[in-house]
C-alpha positions as CSV (number, residue, x, y, z in Angstrom):
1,X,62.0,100.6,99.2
2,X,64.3,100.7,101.8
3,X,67.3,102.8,101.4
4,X,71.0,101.5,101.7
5,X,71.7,104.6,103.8
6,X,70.4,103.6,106.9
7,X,73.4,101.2,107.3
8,X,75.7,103.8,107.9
9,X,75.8,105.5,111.5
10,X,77.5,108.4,110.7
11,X,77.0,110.9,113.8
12,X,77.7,110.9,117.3
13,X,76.8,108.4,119.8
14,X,75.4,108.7,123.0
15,X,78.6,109.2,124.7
16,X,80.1,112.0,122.3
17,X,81.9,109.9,120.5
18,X,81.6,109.8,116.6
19,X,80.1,107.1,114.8
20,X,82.3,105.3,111.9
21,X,80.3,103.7,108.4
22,X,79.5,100.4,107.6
23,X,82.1,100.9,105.0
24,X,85.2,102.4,107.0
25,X,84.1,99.5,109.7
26,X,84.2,97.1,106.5
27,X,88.0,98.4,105.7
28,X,88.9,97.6,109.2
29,X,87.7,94.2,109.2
30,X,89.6,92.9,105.7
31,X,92.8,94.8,106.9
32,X,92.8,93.2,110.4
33,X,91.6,89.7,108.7
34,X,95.3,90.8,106.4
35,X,97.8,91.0,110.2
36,X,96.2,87.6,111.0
37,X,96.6,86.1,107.7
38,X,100.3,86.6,108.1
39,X,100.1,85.4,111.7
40,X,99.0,82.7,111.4
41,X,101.2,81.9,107.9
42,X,104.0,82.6,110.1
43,X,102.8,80.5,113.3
44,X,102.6,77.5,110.5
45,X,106.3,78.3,109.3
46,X,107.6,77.8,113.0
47,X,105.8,75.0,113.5
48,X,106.1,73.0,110.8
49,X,109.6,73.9,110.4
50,X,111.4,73.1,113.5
51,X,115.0,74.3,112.0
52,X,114.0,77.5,111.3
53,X,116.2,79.3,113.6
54,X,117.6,82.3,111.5
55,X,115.5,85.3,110.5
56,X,117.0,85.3,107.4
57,X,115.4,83.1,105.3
58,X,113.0,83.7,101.8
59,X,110.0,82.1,103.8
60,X,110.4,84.3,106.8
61,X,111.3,87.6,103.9
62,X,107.3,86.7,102.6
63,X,105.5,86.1,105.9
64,X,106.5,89.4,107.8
65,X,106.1,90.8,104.6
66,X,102.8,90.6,105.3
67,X,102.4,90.5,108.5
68,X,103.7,94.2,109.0
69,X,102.4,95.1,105.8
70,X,98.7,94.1,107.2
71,X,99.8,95.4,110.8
72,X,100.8,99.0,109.3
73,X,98.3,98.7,107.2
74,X,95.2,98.4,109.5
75,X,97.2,100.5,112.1
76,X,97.4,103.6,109.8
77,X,93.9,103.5,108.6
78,X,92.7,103.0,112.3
79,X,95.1,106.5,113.1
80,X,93.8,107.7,109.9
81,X,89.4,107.6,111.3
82,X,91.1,109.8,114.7
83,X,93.0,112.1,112.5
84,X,89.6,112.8,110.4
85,X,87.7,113.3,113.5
86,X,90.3,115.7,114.8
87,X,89.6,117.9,111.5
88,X,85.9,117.6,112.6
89,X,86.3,119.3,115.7
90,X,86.8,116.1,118.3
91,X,89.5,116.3,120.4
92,X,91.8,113.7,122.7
93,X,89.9,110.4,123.3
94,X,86.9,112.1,122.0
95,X,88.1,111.7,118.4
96,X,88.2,108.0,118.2
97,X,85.4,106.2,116.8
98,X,83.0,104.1,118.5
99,X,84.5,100.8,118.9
100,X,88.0,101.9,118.1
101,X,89.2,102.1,121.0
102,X,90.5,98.7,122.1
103,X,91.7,98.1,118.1
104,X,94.1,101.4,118.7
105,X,95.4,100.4,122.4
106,X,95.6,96.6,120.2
107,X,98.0,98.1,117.6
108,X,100.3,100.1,119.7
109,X,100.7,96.5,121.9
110,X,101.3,94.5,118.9
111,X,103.9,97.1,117.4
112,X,106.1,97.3,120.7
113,X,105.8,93.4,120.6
114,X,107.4,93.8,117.4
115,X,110.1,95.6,118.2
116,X,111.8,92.8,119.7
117,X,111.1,90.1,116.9
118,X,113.7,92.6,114.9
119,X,116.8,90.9,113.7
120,X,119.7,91.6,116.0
121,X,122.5,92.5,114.2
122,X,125.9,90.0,114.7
């Protein structure tokens, strides 16, 4: 009977870099599937509603709710697997997962493209 166990590939890979679980790589998936949920929710919003102009508005109030909700979200966990390694004894670039990588350098993009979708202040 095979054993559910050999789906996770806990360790360290070939380059010294740890290995994450199916499970924590499951996690990543739904909370990255959440930021693009509100996306594309917004990306409809805009286009579908030519006259929306302001930020201020109840639609816009529930689709960057979750947008940044997913975005901080799936960014934290993602910091979360580096801090964990970090307590396991990896250290700099080392201490992010297999596959990580680009997802990390991803969120810090997307967060200082965020910065200027803030409301200015009038």
């Amino acid at each position: 009977m095979a054993s559910v166990s050999r789906l996770d590939r806990t360790g360290v890979g070939p380059t010294g870099r740890p290995r994450s679980t199916s499970r924590t790589d499951l996690v990543t998936i739904l909370l990255g599937m959440w930021v693009v949920l509100g996306l594309v929710a917004d990306g409809n919003t805009h286009v579908n509603t030519p006259q929306l102009e302001t930020f201020f508005t109840p639609s816009h109030a529930v689709l960057y709710a979750v947008l940044y909700s997913g975005y901080l979200s799936a960014a934290g966990w993602m910091g979360w697997q580096v801090l964990q390694q970090r307590r396991r004894g990896h250290h700099g670039l080392q201490a992010v997962p297999i596959g990580y990588g680009l997802g990390l350098v991803g969120a810090v993009i997307f967060g200082l493209g965020g910065l200027p979708d803030l409301p200015a202040r009038r």
